[in-house]
C-alpha positions in Angstrom: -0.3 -8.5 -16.3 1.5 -5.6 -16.8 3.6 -5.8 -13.9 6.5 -4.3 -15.3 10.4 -5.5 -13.9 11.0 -6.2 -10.7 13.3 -3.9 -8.6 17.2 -4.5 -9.0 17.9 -7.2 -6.1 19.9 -5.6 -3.3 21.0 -6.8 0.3 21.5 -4.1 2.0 17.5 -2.3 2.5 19.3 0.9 3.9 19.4 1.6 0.0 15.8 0.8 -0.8 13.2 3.5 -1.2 9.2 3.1 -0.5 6.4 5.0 -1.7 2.6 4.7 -2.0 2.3 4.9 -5.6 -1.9 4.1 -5.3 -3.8 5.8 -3.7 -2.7 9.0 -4.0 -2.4 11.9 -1.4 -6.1 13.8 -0.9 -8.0 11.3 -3.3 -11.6 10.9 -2.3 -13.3 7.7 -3.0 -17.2 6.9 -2.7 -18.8 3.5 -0.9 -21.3 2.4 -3.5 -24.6 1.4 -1.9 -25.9 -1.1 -4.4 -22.6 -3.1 -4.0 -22.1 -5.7 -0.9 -19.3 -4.5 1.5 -17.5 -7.5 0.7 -16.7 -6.5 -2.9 -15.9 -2.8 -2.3 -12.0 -3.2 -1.8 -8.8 -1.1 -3.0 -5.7 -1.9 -4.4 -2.7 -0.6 -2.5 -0.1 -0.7 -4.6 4.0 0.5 -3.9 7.0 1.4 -5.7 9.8 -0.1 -4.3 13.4 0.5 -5.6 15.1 -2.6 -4.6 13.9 -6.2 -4.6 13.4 -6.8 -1.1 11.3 -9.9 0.1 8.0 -8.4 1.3 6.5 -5.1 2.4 4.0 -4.2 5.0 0.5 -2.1 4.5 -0.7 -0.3 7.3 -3.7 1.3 7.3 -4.9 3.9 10.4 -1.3 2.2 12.0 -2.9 -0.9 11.6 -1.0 -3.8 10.1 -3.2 -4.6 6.8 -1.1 -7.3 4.9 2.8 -8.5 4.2 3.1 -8.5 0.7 6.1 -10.2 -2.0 6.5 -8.5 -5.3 4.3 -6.9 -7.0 3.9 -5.5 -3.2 -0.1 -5.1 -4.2 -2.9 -5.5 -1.3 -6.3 -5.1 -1.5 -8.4 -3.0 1.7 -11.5 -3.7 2.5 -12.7 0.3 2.0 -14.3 1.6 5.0 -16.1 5.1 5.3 -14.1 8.1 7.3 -10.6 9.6 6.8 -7.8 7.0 6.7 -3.8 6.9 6.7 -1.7 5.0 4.7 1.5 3.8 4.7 4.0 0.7 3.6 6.9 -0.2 5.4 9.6 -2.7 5.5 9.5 -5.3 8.4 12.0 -5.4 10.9 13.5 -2.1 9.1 12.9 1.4 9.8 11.6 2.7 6.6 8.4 3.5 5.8 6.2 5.3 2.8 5.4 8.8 3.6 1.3 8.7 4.9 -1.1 8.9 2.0 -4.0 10.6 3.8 -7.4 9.7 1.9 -11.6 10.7 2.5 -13.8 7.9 2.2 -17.5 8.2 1.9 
């Protein structure tokens, strides 16, 4: 599928790092009329630099999902402005907020 490796396995998460590698920072996306809500969802996807068991997509501080590797949910897209973020459970680290438009 593409996938690419998984992180290096490491124990200790203090070492990891998260980021939001889709969607990006200030992307604007469209809600297509002709399409049912139902099948107008985006990928959230993460780069992770250490195999850790699974992440955690928030969306507007709302927990979204807890995903394993490849660490890929899908969101239902909604219209407005929305905040992003992953984080690992029961650790404090988290992405830094993607911030996207919606319409």
């Amino acid at each position: 599928k593409g996938l690419g490796r998984p992180p290096r396995a490491n124990t200790d998460v203090r070492a990891a790092a998260l980021a939001v590698s889709y969607p990006l920072s200030g992307s604007r996306f469209r809600i297509d009329p002709d399409i049912p809500a139902e099948f107008q969802t985006m990928p959230l996807r993460a780069l992770v630099t250490t195999l850790v068991p699974a992440i955690d997509w928030y969306v507007d501080g709302r927990r979204l999902a807890s995903v394993a590797f490849p660490y890929e949910a899908r969101w239902p897209i909604a219209a407005g402005e929305h905040v992003i973020e992953a984080r690992f459970p029961r650790a404090f680290i988290r992405s830094r907020p993607v911030c996207i438009s919606v319409r």
